[in-house]
N, C-alpha and C positions, 0 to 999 in steps of 0.2 A: 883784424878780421875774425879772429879766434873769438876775441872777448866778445865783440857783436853775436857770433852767430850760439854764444852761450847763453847768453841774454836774452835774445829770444826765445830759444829753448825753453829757457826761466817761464818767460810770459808765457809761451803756451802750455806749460806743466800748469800754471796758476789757472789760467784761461778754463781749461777741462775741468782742474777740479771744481772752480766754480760750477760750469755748468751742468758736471754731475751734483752736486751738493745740490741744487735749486729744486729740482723733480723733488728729490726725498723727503725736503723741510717743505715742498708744497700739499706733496703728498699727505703727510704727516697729521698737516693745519686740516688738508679738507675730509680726513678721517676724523680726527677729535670733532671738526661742522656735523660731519653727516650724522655721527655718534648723537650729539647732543639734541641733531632736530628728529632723529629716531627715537629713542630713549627718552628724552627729556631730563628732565634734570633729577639728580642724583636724589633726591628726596622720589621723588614720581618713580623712579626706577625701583626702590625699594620697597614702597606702596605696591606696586607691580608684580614684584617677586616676592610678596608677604616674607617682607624684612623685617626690620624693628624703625621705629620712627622715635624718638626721644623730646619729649615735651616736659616743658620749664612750669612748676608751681611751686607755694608756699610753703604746704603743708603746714603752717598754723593757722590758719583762716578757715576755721570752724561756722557754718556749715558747709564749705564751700569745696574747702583741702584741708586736711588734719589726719593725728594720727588717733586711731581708737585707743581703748584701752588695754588691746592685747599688742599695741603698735603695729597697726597694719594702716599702711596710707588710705585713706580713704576720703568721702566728699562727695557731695554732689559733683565739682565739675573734674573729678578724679573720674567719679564711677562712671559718667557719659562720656568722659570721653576713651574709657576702656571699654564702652557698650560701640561708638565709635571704628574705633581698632578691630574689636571683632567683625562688626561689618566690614570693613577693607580687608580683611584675614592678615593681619600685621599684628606684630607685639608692640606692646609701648614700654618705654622706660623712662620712666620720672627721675627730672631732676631736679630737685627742692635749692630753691634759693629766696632770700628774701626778695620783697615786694620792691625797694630800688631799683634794683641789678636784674628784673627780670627780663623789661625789655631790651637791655645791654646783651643780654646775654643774650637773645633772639639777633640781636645786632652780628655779633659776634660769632655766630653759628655755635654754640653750645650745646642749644637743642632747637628742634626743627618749628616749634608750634610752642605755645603759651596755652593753658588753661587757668586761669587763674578771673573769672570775674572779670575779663577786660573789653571795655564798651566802645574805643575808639571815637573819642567824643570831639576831640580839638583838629583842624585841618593840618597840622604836622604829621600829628599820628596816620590821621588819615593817607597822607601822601606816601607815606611810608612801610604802613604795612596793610594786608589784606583781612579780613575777618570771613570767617566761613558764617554761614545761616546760625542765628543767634539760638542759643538753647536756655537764655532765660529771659524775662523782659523783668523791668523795675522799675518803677516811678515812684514821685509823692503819694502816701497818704497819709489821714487822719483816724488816728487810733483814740479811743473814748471808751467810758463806761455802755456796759450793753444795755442799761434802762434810758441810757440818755437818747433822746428821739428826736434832738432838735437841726441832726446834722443832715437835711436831703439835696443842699448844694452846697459848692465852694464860697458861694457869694454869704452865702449862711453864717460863716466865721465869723463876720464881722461882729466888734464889738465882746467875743467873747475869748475867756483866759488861755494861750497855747505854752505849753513849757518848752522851751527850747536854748538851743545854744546860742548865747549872740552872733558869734562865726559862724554860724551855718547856714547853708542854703537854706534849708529846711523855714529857717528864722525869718530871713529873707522873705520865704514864701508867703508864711504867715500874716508876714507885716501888710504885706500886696492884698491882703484877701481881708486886712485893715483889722485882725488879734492882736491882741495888748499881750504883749510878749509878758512871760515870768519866767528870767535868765535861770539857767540848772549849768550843769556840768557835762553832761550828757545826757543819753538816753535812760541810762538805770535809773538818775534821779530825774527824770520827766515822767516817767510813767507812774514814780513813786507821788509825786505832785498829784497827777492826775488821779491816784485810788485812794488819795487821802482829801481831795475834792479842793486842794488848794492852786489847781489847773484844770479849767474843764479839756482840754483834750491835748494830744503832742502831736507833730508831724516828724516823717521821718521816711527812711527806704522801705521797699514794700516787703522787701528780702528781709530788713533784720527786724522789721515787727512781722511776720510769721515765724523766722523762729524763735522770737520771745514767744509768741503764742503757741507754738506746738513745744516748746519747754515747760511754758505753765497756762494750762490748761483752764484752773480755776482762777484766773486772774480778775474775773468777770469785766473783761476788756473786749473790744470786736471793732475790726478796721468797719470805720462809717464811710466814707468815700475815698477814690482812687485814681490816680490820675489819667485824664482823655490818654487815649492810647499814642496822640503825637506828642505828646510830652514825656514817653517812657521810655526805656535803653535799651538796649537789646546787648545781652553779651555771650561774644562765643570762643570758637579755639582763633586764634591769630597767629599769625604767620607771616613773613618776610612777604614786598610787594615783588608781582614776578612772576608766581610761581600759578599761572592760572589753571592749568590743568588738576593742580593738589587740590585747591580751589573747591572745583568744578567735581573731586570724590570725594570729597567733607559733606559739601553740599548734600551729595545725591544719599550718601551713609546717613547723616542727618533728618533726610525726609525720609528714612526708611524705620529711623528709630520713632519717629512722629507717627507711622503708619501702621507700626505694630503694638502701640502703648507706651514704649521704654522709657520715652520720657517724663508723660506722662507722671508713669511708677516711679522712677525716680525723683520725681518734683514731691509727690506726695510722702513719701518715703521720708525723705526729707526736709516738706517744708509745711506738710498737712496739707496742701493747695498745689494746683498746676501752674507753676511759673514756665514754663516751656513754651507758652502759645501769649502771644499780647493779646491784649482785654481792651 
């Protein structure tokens, strides 16, 4: 009778604490809930409370991220997205990684956002993470001499010399628009083809022939056409899929630097021409 009536004992010492324990750890869960659908998520909370946000780039992808000459980070998509930052009243802190590991490290929580040039072109990428309002656009074109006057459409190539890489898109393009490829190595030597008249013109991004041209000015070169506007990229800050709210203040920061010039200034700054707005 003894050992019975300890036994029970037993169980109901068990029994309470359970049923004290339950409240607490329920408690607990629907405070962390109500926390996270108040707040939002720790990224947005700090956006909030003009925190710091930490965004993943290259820094040697000149013009884009690089360092000057006195070593200060700098870039087209460094300085937009510290004109960015200021609109949300946050600090940014860059974190320089190579072009592999960049989206890993978004993977990874590293840092919160990417700047680096990233257009979100394949439906993986897509599924996977978000992209705020693009702050530059890019497509094909065709760079030539500026007395040549025979380029006033695509269908126009045909038949005459483009320098291009045989792996390249660009090549590809060429061949469709039915130019008798002359193979180069890159870009350096296709435009050197094209001003020595042994290629009448190159195709390429619309990005890195204006800053060949805002590099060299006398080149007596001039982009002749450019790609329809649904064939061009659009690339901006990216970020982890999810977070729609972060989203949804990029965005709004974004049409704010559009509505006051910033990007504008900064396109030209950097590229002679406004790449911020598709054409």
């Amino acid at each position: 009778m003894k050992r019975r009536t300890l036994l029970a004992l037993a169980a109901s010492t068990v029994l309470l604490a359970a049923c004290n324990q339950s409240p607490t750890n329920n408690a607990a869960d629907t405070k962390a809930t109500d926390s996270a659908a108040s707040g939002g998520s720790d990224l947005l909370q700090r956006i909030n409370n003009g925190g710091t946000i930490n965004v993943g780039t290259e820094g040697t992808y000149p013009p884009f991220t690089y360092h000057d000459e006195s070593g200060k980070l700098t870039g087209y998509d460094v300085e937009v997205t510290r004109a960015v930052a200021d609109k949300l009243g946050v600090k940014v802190e860059f974190k320089e990684t190579q072009w592999d590991a960049m989206l890993a490290g978004l993977d990874s929580k590293r840092f919160d956002m990417v700047a680096n040039q990233v257009s979100l072109t394949t439906p993986e990428r897509l599924a996977k993470y978000d992209k705020a309002t693009p702050y530059s656009w890019s497509g094909a074109v065709v760079l030539a001499p500026t007395d040549d006057n025979r380029y006033s459409s695509w269908e126009g190539l045909k038949g005459l010399r483009s320098a291009q890489s045989l792996s390249s898109n660009y090549g590809e393009l060429a061949e469709r628009y039915g130019a008798e490829i002359v193979p180069v190595d890159g870009m350096a030597q296709a435009i050197q083809l094209v001003k020595q008249d042994r290629a009448d013109f190159t195709m390429n991004d619309n990005l890195a022939v204006l800053d060949y041209l805002k590099k060299f000015p006398d080149a007596n070169l001039e982009i002749k056409l450019v790609a329809p506007a649904n064939e061009q990229t659009g690339s901006g800050l990216v970020l982890l899929k999810g977070d729609d709210a972060v989203v949804a203040k990029l965005d709004e920061a974004m049409a704010a630097l559009v509505a006051d010039g910033t990007l504008t200034k900064l396109s030209q700054e950097f590229f002679g021409a406004d790449i911020s707005q598709q054409k």
